[in-house]
N, C-alpha and C positions, 0 to 999 in steps of 0.2 A: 521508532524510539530515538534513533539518532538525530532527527529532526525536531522532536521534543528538547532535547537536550541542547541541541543546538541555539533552539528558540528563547530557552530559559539564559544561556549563557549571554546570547544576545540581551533582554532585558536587564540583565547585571550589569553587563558594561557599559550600557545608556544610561542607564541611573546614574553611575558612577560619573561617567562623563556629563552629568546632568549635573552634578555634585560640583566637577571640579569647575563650572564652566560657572554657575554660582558663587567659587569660590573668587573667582577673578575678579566678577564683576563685584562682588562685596569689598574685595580689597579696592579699587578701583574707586570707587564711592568714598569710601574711606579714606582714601588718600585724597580726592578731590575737595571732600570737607574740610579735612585739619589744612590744605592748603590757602583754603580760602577764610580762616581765621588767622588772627595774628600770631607772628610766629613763638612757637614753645607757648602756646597755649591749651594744644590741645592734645590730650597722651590717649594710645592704644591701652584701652582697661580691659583687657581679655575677649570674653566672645558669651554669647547664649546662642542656644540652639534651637530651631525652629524645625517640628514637623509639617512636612506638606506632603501633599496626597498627589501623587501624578500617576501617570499610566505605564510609571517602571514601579510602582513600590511607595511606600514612604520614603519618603528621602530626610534625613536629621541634616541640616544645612545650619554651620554659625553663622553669626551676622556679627559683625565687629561692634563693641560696642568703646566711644568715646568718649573720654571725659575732660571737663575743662578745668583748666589749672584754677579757674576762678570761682569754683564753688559753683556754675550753673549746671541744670540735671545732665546726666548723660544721655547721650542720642546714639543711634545705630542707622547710620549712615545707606546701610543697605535696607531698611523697610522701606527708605520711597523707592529703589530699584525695583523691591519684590508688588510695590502700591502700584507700579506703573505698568507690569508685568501683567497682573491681575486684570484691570482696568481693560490693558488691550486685548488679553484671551474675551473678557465680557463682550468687549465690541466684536470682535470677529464671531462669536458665539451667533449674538443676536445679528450677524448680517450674514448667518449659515454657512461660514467659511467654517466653520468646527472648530477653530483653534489649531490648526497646522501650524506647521514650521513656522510660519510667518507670528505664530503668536508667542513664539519665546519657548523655554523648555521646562517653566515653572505649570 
């Protein structure tokens, strides 16, 4: 029983840490974006939330979303972090590495 419990608490707090580790690289992205357009162009317009399915749980992850002072659409800077994430779990999948550590925590 104590092992049970102990196993469930572990899967919370890898999620969690799965969550915050997401949360960096999204700011991170986001900040590399508005960097690399001209300056006071580009403002933080809040966030949406994305479910994804990993082997802790759902995980409810926001993605920053961006918008430009000049009327063009807004982007969210972390879907190519989360595009490239995906991509490399595919490949290590198909070369039966399984998707380990090496494949990111998405």
């Amino acid at each position: 029983m104590v092992e049970a419990q102990v196993a469930t608490a572990g899967q919370r707090l890898l999620g969690r840490l799965c969550k915050l580790q997401w949360e960096e690289m999204d700011a991170q992205a986001a900040a590399r974006y508005a960097a690399a357009q001209a300056p006071g162009s580009v403002e933080r317009d809040g966030a949406e939330t994305l479910a994804v399915a990993s082997r802790f749980g759902t995980l409810y992850l926001r993605r920053q979303v961006c918008a430009h002072t000049d009327g063009r659409p807004h982007v969210m800077p972390g879907n190519d972090v989360a595009e490239l994430r995906r991509r490399r779990r595919a490949v290590c999948v198909a070369a039966g590495a399984g998707g380990g550590d090496h494949a990111g925590a998405l």
